[in-house]
N, C-alpha and C positions, 0 to 999 in steps of 0.2 A: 620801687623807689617812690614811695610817699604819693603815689597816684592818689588818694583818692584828696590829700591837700592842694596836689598838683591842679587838678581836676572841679577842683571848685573856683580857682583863678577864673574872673573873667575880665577878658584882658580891656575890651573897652571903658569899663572901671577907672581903670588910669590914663585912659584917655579920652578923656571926657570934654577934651576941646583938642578935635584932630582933622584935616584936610579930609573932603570923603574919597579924596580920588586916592589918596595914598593909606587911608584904614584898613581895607581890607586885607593890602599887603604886608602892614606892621603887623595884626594880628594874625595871622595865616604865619608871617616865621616866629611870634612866638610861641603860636599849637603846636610846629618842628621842634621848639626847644623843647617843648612840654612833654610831645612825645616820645620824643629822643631819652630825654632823661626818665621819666615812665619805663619804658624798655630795658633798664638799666639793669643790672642786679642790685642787690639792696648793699651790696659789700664792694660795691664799684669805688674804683680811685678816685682823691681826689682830682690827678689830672686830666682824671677823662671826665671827668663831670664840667670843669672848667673847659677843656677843649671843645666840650657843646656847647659852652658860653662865649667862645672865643665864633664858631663855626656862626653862630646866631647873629652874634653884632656883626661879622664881616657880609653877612645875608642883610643887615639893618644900613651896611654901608650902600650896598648894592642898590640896594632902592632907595635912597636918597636921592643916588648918583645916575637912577636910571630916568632914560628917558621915555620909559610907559608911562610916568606921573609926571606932571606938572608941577606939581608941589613936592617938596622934600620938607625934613626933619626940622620943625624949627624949634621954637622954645619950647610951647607948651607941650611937643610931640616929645621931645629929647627928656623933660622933666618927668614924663608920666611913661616912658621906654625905660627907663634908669631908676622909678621906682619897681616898674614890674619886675626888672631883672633883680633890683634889692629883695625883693619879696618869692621870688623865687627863690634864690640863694638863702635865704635864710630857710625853707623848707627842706629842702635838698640837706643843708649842712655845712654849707660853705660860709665862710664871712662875709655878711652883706656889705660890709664898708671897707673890703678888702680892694676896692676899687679897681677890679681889671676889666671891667667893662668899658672904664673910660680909657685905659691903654692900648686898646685896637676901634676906639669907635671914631668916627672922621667926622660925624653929626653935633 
Protein backbone atom coordinates (compact mmCIF):
# COMPACT_ATOMS: atom_id res chain seq x y z
CA UNK A 1 0.00 0.00 0.00
CA UNK A 2 2.17 3.00 -1.34
CA UNK A 3 4.62 2.48 1.69
CA UNK A 4 7.35 3.84 0.27
CA UNK A 5 5.13 7.46 -0.31
CA UNK A 6 3.65 6.58 3.04
CA UNK A 7 7.11 6.51 4.41
CA UNK A 8 8.58 9.53 3.35
CA UNK A 9 5.45 11.69 5.28
CA UNK A 10 7.13 13.37 7.97
CA UNK A 11 4.59 14.21 10.19
CA UNK A 12 6.10 17.05 12.14
CA UNK A 13 6.14 18.95 8.68
CA UNK A 14 2.68 19.82 9.36
CA UNK A 15 3.08 20.55 12.45
CA UNK A 16 5.33 23.04 12.67
CA UNK A 17 3.68 24.97 15.49
CA UNK A 18 2.44 22.21 18.08
CA UNK A 19 2.41 21.91 21.99
CA UNK A 20 5.65 19.71 22.90
CA UNK A 21 3.70 17.86 25.59
CA UNK A 22 1.04 16.70 23.12
CA UNK A 23 3.61 16.12 19.77
CA UNK A 24 4.81 13.17 20.41
CA UNK A 25 1.51 11.64 20.88
CA UNK A 26 -0.15 13.23 17.54
CA UNK A 27 2.72 11.92 15.61
CA UNK A 28 3.02 8.33 17.15
CA UNK A 29 -1.01 7.83 16.08
CA UNK A 30 -0.17 8.96 12.81
CA UNK A 31 2.94 6.32 12.41
CA UNK A 32 -0.44 3.78 13.56
CA UNK A 33 -2.20 5.08 10.63
CA UNK A 34 0.84 4.99 8.44
CA UNK A 35 1.40 1.62 9.46
CA UNK A 36 -1.81 0.19 9.53
CA UNK A 37 -2.37 1.29 6.11
CA UNK A 38 1.26 0.06 4.93
CA UNK A 39 0.11 -3.53 6.00
CA UNK A 40 -2.72 -3.28 3.95
CA UNK A 41 -2.95 -5.35 0.69
CA UNK A 42 -2.60 -3.11 -2.31
CA UNK A 43 -6.25 -4.19 -3.51
CA UNK A 44 -7.77 -3.41 0.02
CA UNK A 45 -11.32 -1.77 0.32
CA UNK A 46 -12.05 1.37 0.28
CA UNK A 47 -13.85 0.86 3.63
CA UNK A 48 -11.30 -0.48 5.47
CA UNK A 49 -8.77 2.07 4.45
CA UNK A 50 -11.35 4.66 5.77
CA UNK A 51 -12.02 2.65 8.88
CA UNK A 52 -8.19 3.27 9.74
CA UNK A 53 -9.00 6.75 9.27
CA UNK A 54 -12.04 6.65 11.25
CA UNK A 55 -9.77 4.40 14.11
CA UNK A 56 -7.02 7.30 13.95
CA UNK A 57 -9.00 10.49 14.54
CA UNK A 58 -11.05 8.69 17.34
CA UNK A 59 -7.08 7.99 18.74
CA UNK A 60 -6.71 12.04 17.83
CA UNK A 61 -9.99 12.50 20.00
CA UNK A 62 -8.50 10.44 22.78
CA UNK A 63 -5.74 12.60 23.33
CA UNK A 64 -7.10 15.83 23.07
CA UNK A 65 -9.47 14.60 25.77
CA UNK A 66 -6.68 12.98 27.69
CA UNK A 67 -5.47 14.00 30.67
CA UNK A 68 -1.62 12.91 30.24
CA UNK A 69 -1.34 16.25 28.25
CA UNK A 70 -2.01 19.59 29.34
CA UNK A 71 -2.54 20.97 26.13
CA UNK A 72 -4.97 19.67 23.47
CA UNK A 73 -5.68 20.21 19.83
CA UNK A 74 -5.95 23.62 19.04
CA UNK A 75 -5.90 25.65 15.74
CA UNK A 76 -2.74 25.39 14.49
CA UNK A 77 -2.56 21.49 15.71
CA UNK A 78 -6.14 20.76 14.08
CA UNK A 79 -4.92 22.66 10.62
CA UNK A 80 -1.75 20.70 10.16
CA UNK A 81 -3.63 17.10 11.65
CA UNK A 82 -6.30 17.62 8.63
CA UNK A 83 -3.60 18.52 6.27
CA UNK A 84 -1.64 15.34 7.18
CA UNK A 85 -4.62 13.24 6.94
CA UNK A 86 -5.45 15.22 3.41
CA UNK A 87 -2.20 14.05 2.23
CA UNK A 88 -2.44 10.81 3.26
CA UNK A 89 -5.60 10.22 1.69
CA UNK A 90 -4.61 11.39 -1.34
CA UNK A 91 -1.74 8.69 -1.52
CA UNK A 92 -3.61 5.89 -0.40
CA UNK A 93 -6.53 6.81 -3.05
CA UNK A 94 -9.09 8.17 -1.31
CA UNK A 95 -10.55 11.60 -1.75
CA UNK A 96 -8.85 14.02 0.16
CA UNK A 97 -11.64 16.57 0.48
CA UNK A 98 -14.15 13.87 0.83
CA UNK A 99 -14.20 15.29 4.34
CA UNK A 100 -14.75 12.29 6.84
CA UNK A 101 -12.05 13.24 9.02
CA UNK A 102 -14.08 16.03 10.06
CA UNK A 103 -17.28 13.66 10.81
CA UNK A 104 -15.75 11.71 13.67
CA UNK A 105 -13.00 14.32 14.97
CA UNK A 106 -14.36 16.30 18.27
CA UNK A 107 -10.83 18.81 17.82
Amino acid sequence: MKAKELNELKFKDFLPVVYEDIEPYLIAALGELRKHLIALADDASEESIIALFETSVNRMNEISESDQVDSSIDTEEREGLCDAYRKISEIVGTDPEAGFVHEWRDW
